[in-house]
N, C-alpha and C positions, 0 to 999 in steps of 0.2 A: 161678691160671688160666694157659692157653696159649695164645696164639694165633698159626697160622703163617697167612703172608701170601702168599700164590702172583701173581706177576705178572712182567709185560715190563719194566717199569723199577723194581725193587725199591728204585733209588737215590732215588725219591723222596722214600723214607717217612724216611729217616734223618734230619734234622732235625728233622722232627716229632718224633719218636719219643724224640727224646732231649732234649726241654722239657717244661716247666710240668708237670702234675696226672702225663702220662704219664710223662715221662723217670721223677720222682719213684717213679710206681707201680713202674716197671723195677727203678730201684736199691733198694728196699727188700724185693723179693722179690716181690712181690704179685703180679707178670704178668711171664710168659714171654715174650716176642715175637718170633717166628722169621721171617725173609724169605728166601722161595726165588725163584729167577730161573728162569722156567721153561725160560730157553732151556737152562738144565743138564740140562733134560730131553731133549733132542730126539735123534734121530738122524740127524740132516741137518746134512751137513759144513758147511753156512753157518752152522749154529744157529738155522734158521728155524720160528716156530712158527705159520705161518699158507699161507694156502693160498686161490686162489679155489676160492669157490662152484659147486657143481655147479647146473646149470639157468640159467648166464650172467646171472646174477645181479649186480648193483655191489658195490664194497668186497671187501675179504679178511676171512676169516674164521679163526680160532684152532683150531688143528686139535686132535682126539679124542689122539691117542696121546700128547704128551708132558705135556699134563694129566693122564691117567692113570696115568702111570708115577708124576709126583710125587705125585698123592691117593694111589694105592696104595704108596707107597715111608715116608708119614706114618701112613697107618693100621696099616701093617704092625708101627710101634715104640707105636702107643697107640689109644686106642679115641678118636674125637672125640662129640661131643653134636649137634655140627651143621657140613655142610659146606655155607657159606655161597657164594651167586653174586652179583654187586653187578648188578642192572640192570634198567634204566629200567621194566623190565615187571612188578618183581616185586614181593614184599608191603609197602605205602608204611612207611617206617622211623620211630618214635614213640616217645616217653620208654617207653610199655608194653614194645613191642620191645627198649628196649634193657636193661628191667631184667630182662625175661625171657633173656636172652643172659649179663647178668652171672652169672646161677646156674650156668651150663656151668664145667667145668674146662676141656675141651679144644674147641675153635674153627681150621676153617680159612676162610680168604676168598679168594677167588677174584677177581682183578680181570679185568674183561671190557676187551677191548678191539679196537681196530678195526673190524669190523662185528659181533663179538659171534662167539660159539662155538660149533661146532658142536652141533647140536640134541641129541646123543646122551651130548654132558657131560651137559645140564642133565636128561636122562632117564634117565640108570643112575647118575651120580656126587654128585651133589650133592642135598642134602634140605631147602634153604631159597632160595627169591630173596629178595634183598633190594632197593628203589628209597628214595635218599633224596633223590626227585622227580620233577615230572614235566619231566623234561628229560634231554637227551642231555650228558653228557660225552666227552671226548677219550677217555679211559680210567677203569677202576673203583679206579683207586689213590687218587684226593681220596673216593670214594665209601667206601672201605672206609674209610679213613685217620676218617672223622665217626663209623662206627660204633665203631672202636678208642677213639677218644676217650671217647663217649659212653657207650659200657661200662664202663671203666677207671674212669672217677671215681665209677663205682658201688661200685667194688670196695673193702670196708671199709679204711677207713685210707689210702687214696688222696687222700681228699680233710682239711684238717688238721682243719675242722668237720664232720662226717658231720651234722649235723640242717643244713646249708650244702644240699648236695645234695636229701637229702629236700624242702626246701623249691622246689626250683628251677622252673622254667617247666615245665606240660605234667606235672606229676604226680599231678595231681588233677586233670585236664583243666583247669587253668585257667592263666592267664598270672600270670607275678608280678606282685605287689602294687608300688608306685611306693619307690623307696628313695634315702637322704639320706643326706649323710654333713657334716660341718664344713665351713664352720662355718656356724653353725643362720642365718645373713643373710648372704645376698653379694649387692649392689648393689639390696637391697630387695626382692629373692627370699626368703620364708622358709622353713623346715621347718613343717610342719604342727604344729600344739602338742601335739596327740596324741603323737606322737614324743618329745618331751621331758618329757613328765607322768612317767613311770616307772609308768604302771599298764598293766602285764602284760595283764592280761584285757581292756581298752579297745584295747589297740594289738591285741590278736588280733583284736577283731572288727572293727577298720576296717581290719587289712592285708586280711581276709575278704570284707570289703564292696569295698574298691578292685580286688581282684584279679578278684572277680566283676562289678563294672563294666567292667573295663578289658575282660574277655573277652569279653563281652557286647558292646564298641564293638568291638572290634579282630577278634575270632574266635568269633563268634558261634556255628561250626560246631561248635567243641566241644562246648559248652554241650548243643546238640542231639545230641551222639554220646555223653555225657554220660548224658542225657537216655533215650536208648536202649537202653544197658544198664543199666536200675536197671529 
């Protein structure tokens, strides 16, 4: 997989990007991950890529042209699956989301910023919003930065247990099940005894049984969206 990153402070990502599941995925081949500065796009001797709003409007807004040159300057070396917008307005981001994205080979993200982009990106350039909530950020670089993650330890061999992932929160619509680790008593806290029987078939149906209570107390919405599509 590829994924290029289009934004105003490309320097954010670079820490992230080089720990834990993702750095991992980088260095073993598994994910390409390209960051472009969009000011290398622009043609404005200051390097500026924003601009007030027409109709005296508040805020600046990220101008049409040198978005364009870089989407058209990436498509023009490969074909992408989906050219991705990070914002507040757009389709809410969900383990479904993000395993539907791991199947793409090629990915761009677009990080939105300052008052958001002219209207005519998001209507001839780009084929996906994405919001990972209902709330405003400074900018879509932490925003893209959860969906990279969240894709990535999809991506086979990324993660060191692949049935780790599978298991995780939100992929069955439910939450995970409660987990223990050593030692089985600490200060008259115990592990469940279930846990330490070793019978296979009894611990699946009480991880089954908790995870579907816990979601039931905590996120009951699921359950119900769940519920919806069957």
């Amino acid at each position: 997989m590829r994924i290029d990153i289009i934004s105003v402070f490309p320097t954010m990502f670079e820490g992230f990007l080089g720990e834990s599941i993702v750095g991992r995925a980088r260095r073993k081949g598994l994910v390409d991950i390209h960051l472009h500065n969009l000011r290398d796009y622009t043609t404005d001797k200051w390097r500026r890529v924003d601009d007030y709003p027409y109709g005296g409007f508040a805020g600046m807004v990220m101008q049409i042209e040198p978005i364009d040159r870089c989407i058209t300057s990436l498509k023009a070396e490969r074909d992408y699956d989906d050219v991705i917008f990070t914002s507040p307005d757009g389709e809410r981001f969900n383990q479904h989301v993000a395993n539907d994205l791991s199947l793409a080979d090629n990915l761009i993200l677009l990080c939105g910023h300052y008052k958001g982009v002219d209207q005519r990106v998001r209507d001839h350039l780009i084929t996906r919003e994405i919001s990972v909530g209902d709330y405003v950020l400074t900018g879509g670089e932490l925003a893209a930065a959860v969906i990279t993650d969240a894709v990535v330890r999809l991506l086979p061999g990324a993660v060191g247990d692949e049935q780790s992932a599978l298991s995780d929160c939100f992929q069955d619509d439910l939450l995970a099940a409660p987990i223990y680790t050593r030692p089985a008593e600490y200060k008259g806290w115990k592990v469940p005894e279930i846990l330490l029987s070793g019978h296979e078939a009894n611990i699946k149906e009480w991880e089954l049984n908790e995870a579907m209570e816990r979601t039931r107390k905590l996120r009951p919405d699921l359950l119900e969206g769940n519920q919806e599509t069957k």
